[in-house]
C-alpha positions as CSV (number, residue, x, y, z in Angstrom):
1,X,-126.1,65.6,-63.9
2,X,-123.6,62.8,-64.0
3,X,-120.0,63.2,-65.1
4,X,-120.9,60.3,-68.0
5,X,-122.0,63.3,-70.0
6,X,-118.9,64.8,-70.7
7,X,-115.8,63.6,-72.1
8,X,-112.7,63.9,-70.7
9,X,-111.5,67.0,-72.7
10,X,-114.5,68.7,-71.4
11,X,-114.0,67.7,-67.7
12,X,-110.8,68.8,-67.7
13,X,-111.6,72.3,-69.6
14,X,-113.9,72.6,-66.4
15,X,-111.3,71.5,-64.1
16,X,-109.3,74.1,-65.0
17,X,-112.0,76.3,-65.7
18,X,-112.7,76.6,-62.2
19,X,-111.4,73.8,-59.8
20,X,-108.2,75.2,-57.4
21,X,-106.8,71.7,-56.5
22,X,-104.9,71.4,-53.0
23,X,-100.5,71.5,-53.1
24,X,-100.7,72.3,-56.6
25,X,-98.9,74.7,-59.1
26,X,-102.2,75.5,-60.6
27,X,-100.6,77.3,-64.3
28,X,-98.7,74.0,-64.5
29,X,-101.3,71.6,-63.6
30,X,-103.9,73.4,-66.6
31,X,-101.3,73.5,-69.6
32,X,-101.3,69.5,-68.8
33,X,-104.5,68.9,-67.8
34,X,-105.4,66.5,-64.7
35,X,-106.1,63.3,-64.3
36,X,-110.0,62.3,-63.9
37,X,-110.0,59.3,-61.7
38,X,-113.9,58.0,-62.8
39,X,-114.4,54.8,-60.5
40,X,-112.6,52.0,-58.4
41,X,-112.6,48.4,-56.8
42,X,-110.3,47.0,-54.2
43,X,-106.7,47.7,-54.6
44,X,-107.0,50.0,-58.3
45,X,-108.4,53.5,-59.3
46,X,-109.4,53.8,-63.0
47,X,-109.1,57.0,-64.7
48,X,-111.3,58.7,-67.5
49,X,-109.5,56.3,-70.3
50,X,-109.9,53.2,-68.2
51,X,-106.5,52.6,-67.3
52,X,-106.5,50.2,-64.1
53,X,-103.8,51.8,-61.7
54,X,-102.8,49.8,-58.7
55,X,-103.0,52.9,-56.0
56,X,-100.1,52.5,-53.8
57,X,-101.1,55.5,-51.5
58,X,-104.6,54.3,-50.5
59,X,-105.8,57.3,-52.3
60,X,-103.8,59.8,-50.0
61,X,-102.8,57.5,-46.7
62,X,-106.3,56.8,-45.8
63,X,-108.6,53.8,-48.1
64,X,-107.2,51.0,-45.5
65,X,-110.3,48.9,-46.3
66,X,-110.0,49.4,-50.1
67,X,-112.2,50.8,-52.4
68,X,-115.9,49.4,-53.9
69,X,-117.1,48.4,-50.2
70,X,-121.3,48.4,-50.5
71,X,-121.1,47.9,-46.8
72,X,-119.9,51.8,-45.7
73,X,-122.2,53.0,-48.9
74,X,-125.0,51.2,-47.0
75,X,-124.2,52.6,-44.0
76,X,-124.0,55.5,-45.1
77,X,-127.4,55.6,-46.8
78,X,-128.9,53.9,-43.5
79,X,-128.2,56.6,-41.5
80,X,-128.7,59.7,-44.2
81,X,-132.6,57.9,-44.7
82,X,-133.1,58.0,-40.6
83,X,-131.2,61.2,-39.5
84,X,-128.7,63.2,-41.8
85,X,-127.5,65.6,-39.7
86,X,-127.9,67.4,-36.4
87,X,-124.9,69.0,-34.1
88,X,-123.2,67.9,-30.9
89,X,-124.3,71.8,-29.7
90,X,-127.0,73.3,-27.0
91,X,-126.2,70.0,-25.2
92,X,-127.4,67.1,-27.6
93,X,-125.6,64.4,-29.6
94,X,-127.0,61.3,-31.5
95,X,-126.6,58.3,-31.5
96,X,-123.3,57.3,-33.9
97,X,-120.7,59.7,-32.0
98,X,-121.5,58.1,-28.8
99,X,-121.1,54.6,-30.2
100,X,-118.4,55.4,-32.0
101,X,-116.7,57.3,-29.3
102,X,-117.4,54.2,-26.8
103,X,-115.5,52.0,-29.9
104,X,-112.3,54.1,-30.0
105,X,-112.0,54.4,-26.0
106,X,-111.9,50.6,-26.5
107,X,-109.3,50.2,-28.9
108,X,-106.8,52.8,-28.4
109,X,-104.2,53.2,-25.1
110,X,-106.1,52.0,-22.1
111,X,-105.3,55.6,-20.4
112,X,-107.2,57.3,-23.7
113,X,-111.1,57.1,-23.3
114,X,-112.3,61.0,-24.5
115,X,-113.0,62.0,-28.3
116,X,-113.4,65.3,-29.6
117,X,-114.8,65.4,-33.4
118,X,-113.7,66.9,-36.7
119,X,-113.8,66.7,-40.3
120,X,-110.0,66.5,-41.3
121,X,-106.3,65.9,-39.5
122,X,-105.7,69.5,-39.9
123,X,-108.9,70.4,-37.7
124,X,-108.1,67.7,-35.6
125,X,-104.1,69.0,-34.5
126,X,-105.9,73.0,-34.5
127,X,-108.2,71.2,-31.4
128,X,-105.0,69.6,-29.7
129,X,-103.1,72.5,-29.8
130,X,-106.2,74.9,-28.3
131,X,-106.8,71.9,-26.0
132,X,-103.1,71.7,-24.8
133,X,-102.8,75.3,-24.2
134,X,-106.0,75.5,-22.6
135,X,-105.0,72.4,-20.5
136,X,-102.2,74.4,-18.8
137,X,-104.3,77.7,-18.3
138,X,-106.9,75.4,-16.3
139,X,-103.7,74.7,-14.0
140,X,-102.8,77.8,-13.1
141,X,-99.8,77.9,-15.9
142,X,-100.7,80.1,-18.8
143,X,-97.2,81.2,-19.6
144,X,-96.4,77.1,-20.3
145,X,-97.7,77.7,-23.7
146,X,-94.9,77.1,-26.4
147,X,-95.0,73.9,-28.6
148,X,-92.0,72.1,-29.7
149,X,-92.1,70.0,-32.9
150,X,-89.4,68.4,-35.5
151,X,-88.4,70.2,-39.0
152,X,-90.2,68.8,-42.0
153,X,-92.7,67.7,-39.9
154,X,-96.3,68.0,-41.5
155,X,-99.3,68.5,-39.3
156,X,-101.9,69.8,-41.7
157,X,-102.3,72.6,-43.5
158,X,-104.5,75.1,-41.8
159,X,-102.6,78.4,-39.9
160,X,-102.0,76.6,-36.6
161,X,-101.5,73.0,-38.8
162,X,-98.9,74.7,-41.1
163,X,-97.5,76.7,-38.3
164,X,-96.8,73.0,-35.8
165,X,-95.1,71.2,-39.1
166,X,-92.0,72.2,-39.6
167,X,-92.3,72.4,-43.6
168,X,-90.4,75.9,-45.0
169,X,-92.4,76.5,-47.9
170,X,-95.6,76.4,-46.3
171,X,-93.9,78.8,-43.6
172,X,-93.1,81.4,-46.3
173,X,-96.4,81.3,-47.7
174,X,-98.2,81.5,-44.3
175,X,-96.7,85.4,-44.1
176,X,-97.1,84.9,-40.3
177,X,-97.2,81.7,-37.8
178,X,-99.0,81.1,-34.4
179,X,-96.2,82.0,-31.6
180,X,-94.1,79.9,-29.8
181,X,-93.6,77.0,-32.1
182,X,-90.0,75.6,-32.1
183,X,-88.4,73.0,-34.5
184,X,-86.0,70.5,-34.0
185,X,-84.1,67.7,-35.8
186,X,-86.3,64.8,-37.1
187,X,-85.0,61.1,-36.4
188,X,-83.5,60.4,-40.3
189,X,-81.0,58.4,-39.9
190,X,-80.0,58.0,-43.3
191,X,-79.2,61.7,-43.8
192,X,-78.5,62.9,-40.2
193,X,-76.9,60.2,-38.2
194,X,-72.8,60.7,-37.8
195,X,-70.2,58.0,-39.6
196,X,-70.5,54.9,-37.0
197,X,-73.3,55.8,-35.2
198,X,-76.1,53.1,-34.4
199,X,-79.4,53.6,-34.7
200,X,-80.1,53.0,-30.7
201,X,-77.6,56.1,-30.8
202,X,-78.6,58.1,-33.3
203,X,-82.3,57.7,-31.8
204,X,-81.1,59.3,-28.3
205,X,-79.3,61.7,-29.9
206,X,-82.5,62.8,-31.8
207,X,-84.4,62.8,-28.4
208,X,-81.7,65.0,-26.8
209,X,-82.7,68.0,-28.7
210,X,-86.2,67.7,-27.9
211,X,-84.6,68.2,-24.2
212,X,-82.1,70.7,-25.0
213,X,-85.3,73.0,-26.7
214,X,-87.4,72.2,-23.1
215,X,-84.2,73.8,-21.2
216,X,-83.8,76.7,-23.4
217,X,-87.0,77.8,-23.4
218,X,-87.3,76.7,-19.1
219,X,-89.8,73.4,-18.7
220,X,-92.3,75.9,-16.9
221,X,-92.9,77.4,-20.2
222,X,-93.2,74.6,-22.5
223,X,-96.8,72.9,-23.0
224,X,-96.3,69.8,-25.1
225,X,-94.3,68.1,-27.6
226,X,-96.0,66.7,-30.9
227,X,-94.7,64.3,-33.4
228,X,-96.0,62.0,-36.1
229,X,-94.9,58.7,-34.8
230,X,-93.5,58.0,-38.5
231,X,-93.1,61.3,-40.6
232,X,-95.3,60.7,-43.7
233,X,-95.3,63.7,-45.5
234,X,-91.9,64.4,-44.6
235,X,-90.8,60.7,-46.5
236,X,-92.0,57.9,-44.1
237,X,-89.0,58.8,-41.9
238,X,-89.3,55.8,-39.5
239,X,-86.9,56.4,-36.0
240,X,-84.7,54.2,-34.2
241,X,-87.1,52.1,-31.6
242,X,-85.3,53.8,-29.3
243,X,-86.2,57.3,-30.1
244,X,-90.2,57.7,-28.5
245,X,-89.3,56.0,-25.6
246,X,-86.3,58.3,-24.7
247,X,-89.2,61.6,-25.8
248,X,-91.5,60.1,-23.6
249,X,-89.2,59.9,-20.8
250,X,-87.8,63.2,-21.1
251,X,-91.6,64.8,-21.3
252,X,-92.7,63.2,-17.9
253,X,-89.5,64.0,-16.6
254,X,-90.2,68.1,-17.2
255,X,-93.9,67.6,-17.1
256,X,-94.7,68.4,-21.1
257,X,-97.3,66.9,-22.4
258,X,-97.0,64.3,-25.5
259,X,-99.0,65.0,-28.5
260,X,-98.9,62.1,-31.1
261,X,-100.2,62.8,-34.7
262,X,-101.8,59.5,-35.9
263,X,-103.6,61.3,-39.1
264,X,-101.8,58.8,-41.2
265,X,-100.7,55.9,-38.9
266,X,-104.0,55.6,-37.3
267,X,-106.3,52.5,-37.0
268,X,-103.9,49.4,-38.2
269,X,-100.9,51.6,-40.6
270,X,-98.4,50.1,-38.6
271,X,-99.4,46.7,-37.9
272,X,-101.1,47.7,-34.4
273,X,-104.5,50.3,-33.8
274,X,-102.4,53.1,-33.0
275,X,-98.7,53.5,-33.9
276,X,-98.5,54.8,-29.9
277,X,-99.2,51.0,-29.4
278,X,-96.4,49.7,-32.3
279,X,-93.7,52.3,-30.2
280,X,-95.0,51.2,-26.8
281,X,-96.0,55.2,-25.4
282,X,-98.7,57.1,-23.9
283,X,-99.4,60.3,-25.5
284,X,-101.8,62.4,-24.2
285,X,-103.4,63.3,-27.2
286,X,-103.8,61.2,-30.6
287,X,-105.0,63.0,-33.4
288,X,-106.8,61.1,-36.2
289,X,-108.4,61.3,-39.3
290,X,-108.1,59.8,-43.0
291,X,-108.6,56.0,-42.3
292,X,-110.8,56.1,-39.6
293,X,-113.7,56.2,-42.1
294,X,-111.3,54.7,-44.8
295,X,-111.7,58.5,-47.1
296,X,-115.4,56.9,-47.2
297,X,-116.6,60.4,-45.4
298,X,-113.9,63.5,-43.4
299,X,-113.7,62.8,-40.6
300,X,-111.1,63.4,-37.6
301,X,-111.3,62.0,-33.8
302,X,-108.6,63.8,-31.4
303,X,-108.2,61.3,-29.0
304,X,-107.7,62.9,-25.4
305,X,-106.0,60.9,-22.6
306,X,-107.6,60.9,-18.8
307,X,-104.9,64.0,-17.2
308,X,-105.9,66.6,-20.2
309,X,-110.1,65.3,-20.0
310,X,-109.8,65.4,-16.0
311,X,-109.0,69.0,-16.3
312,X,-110.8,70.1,-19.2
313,X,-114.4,68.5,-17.2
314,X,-113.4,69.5,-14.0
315,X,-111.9,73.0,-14.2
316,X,-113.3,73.9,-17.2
317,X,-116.6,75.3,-17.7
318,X,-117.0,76.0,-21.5
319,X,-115.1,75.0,-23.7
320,X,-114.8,77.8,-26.7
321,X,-114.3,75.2,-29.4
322,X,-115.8,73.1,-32.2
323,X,-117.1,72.6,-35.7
324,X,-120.5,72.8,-37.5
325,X,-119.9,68.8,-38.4
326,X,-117.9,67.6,-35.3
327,X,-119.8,64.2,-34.6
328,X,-121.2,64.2,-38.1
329,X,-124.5,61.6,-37.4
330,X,-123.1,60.1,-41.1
331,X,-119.6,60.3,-41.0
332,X,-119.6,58.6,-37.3
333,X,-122.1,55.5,-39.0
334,X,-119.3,55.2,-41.7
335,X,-116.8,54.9,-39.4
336,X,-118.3,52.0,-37.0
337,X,-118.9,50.1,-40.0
338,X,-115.5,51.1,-41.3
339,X,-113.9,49.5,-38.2
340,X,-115.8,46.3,-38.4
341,X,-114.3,45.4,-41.3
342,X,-111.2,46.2,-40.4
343,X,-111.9,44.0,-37.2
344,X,-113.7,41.0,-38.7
345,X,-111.5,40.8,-41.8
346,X,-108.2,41.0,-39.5
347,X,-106.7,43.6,-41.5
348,X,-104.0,45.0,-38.3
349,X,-103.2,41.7,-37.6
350,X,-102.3,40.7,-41.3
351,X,-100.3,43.9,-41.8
352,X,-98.5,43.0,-38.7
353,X,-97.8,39.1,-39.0
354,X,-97.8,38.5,-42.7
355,X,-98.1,41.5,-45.3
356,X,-95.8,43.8,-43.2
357,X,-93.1,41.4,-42.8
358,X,-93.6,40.4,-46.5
359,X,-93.4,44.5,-47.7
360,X,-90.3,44.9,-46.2
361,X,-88.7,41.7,-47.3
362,X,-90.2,42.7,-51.1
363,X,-88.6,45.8,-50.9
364,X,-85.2,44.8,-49.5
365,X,-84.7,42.3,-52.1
366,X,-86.0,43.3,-55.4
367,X,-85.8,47.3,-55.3
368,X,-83.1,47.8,-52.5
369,X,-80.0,46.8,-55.2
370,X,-81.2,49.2,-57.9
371,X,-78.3,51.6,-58.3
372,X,-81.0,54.4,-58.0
373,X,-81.8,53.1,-55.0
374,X,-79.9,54.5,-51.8
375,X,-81.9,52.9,-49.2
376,X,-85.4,51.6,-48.6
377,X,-87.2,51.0,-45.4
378,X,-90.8,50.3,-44.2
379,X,-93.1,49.8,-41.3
380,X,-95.9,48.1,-41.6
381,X,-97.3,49.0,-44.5
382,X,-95.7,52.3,-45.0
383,X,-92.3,52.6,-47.0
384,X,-89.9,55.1,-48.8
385,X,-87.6,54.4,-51.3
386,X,-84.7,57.0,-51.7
387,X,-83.8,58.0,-55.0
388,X,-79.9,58.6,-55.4
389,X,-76.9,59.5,-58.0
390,X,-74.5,57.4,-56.1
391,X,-75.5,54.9,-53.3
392,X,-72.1,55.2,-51.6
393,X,-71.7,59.0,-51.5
394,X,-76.1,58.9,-50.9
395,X,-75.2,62.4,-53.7
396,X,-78.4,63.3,-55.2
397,X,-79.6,64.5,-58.1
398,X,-80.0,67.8,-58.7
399,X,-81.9,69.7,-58.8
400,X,-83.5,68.4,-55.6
401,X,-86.4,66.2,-56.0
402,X,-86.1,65.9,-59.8
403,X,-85.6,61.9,-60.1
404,X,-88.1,61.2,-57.9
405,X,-90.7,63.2,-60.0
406,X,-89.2,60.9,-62.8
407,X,-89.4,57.8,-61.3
408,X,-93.0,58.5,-60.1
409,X,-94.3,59.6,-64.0
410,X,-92.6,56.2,-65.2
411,X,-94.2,54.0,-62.1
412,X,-97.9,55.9,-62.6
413,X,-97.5,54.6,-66.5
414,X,-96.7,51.4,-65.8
415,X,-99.8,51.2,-63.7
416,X,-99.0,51.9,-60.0
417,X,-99.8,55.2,-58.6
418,X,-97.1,56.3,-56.4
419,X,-95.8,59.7,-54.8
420,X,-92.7,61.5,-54.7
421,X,-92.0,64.2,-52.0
422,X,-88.3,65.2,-52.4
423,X,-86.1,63.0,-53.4
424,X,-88.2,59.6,-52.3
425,X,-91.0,57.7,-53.4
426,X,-93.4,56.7,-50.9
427,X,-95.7,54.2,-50.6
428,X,-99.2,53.7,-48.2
429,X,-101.1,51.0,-49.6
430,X,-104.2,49.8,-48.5
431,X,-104.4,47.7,-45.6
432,X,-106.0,44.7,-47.8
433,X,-103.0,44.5,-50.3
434,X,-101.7,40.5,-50.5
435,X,-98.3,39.1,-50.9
436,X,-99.4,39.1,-54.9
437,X,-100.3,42.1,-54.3
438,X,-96.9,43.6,-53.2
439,X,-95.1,41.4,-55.8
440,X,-96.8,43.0,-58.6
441,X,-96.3,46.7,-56.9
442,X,-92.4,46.0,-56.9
443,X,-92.5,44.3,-59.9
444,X,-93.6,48.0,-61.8
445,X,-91.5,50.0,-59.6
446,X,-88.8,48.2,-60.8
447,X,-89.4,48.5,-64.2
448,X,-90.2,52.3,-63.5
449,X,-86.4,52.6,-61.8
450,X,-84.6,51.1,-65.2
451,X,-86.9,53.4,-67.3
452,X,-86.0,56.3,-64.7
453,X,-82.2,55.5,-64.9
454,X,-81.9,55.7,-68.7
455,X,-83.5,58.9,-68.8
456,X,-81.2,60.4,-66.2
457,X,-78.3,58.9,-67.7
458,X,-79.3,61.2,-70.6
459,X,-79.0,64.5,-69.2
């Protein structure tokens, strides 16, 4: 049964029929009907009518190497023909997981050299946060057990994912967290730092309360602090270079362990491997996910630096922990070839030297001026553009994240797929968008801003 048997109508009578689609309002999403995205190559989706739509969120933050590559269908297909599946239980493993744990001890932090396998971010911050706490109970401290994190902070949406972002209407619909998780401020400068303040400032100041939530609670209570090293979810909220230094500090200084989540930054986002690397820390945990097999197959690699694997092989004994597919025999093949390419086609280097640079300069001078436009900002390539009523006053429109819903229907019509979370348009392109690449994205969001503008002007 292929889906070339049914028109579009009829897939999305089905769809709606009996298809609950993640973050969705699912009485709105059938009076419209979705979008059937059929096929793609490189850069673009295509969708059930053939429209060619330049996808600006590498499907969602994770198809770095693009779409259409025969090489990770291949590998795939290799390694499903010789040995589909079989666990990492009753003491056994095969061969991809160790190769491909050997590959990431290679490329990320020197002091990182343990993996621990999933199928998804969210399954991968669940295993960090048993790990952490389990860490500390090894040591003789069970009671350090509380986790700090940032508001609006998203770390996947399982119980324990949910319950470490810091996202309030996941938190009402949860009807019940895991205990002793704390929130502090994120590092937005744009809406959070005082009149005058510089961004070296405002960075420190953002790292304070990380400190001040490690003395309330007493440092011999608190196990770690985890942060996405640029908030993705939240709106690409990228801090002041000073801010993960000044977290790091203050963590060895109370002896809390650092938990980076790298779901979305992971393997070249930011112009280096790790973003841990772009911010020059050493967390002691990295989770990962999304591009690490490029969306080609789920899979997530926690990442666990030398103190927390010491401990946990030493003082251990079992570990009480894991997934049917951690180490998936396919999903691990996929990801080896996956990072070849990235490798052999230079795709962190580019994003670092020439397409990075080249984003940020596109974006500051032909989107930054629109007068819907209150700032834009990037890293790598990763970017947010916030949507305004009045760039001097940065008063939005209300109600609250209205125009950006607007501006994204206008870009997705003129043929670039884009997201809007609150009030901002994001963007997470693959890693093998060109300069002519990035010309043509702003070139449509552009147009999607003036066609954005009249309609607001209207109500």
């Amino acid at each position: 049964m292929t889906y070339q048997n049914y028109s579009l109508k009829q897939l999305q009578q089905i769809d709606a029929a009996h298809h609950l689609h993640p973050f969705t309002d699912h009485k709105e999403l059938r009076e419209t009907g979705s979008r059937i995205i059929t096929h793609a190559n490189g850069p673009f989706i295509y969708d059930a009518d053939g429209t060619e739509i330049l996808d600006g969120m590498a499907g969602l933050w994770c198809v770095n190497v693009g779409y259409g590559r025969d090489e990770l269908a291949e590998a795939a297909y290799a390694q499903m023909k010789e040995l589909p599946y079989y666990n990492s239980f009753f003491k056994c493993s095969t061969p991809t997981p160790v190769l491909l744990s050997k590959k990431l001890a290679e490329l990320a932090p020197k002091h990182v050299s343990q993996v621990f396998y999933g199928s998804s971010g969210s399954e991968a911050n669940d295993t960090a946060l048993r790990l952490v706490r389990h860490y500390w109970a090894l040591e003789g401290k069970p009671e350090k057990n509380r986790v700090i994190s940032r508001k609006s902070a998203y770390h996947g949406s399982t119980i324990a994912g949910t319950s470490l972002g810091g996202m309030e209407p996941m938190h009402k619909q949860l009807g019940g967290a895991v205990p002793n998780i704390v929130h502090v401020m994120m590092p937005y400068a744009y809406e959070l730092a005082l009149p005058g303040e510089s961004d070296h400032d405002f960075g420190m100041r953002a790292a304070k309360a990380v400190e001040d939530a490690i003395l309330e609670a007493g440092a011999d209570k608190v196990a770690a602090f985890i942060g996405e090293p640029v908030m993705g979810a939240g709106g690409v909220k990228i801090p002041p270079m000073s801010y993960w230094p000044e977290v790091e500090r203050i963590c060895r200084k109370y002896d809390v362990l650092l938990m980076l989540d790298e779901v979305i930054t992971g393997y070249g986002r930011t112009g280096e491997w790790f973003a841990a690397q772009t911010f020059g820390i050493e967390p002691d945990t990295i989770t990962t996910a999304k591009a690490l097999t490029s969306g080609y197959q789920p899979l997530s690699a926690l990442l666990v630096g030398d103190r927390v694997a010491k401990t946990l092989v030493e003082k251990g004994g079992e570990f009480y922990h894991g997934y049917t597919y951690s180490g998936h025999p396919v999903a691990c093949a996929v990801a080896l070839k996956n990072l070849e390419i990235i490798e052999k086609e230079g795709l962190v280097e580019r994003v670092k030297n020439d397409t990075g640079p080249y984003f940020a300069q596109a974006l500051q001078e032909q989107i930054a001026g629109h007068r819907l436009v209150g700032e834009v900002r990037s890293i790598g390539l990763m970017g947010a553009i916030e949507i305004v009523k009045d760039k001097a006053t940065k008063e939005r429109y209300l109600p609250s994240g209205s125009a950006a819903v607007v501006v994204r229907d206008h870009a997705i019509a003129q043929g670039l797929m884009l997201r809007a979370t609150g009030d901002t348009m994001i963007l997470s392109p693959p890693l093998i968008w060109t300069r002519d690449t990035i010309d043509m994205a702003c070139e449509r969001i552009a147009k999607a801003l003036d066609l954005a503008d009249a309609d607001l002007r209207k109500r």
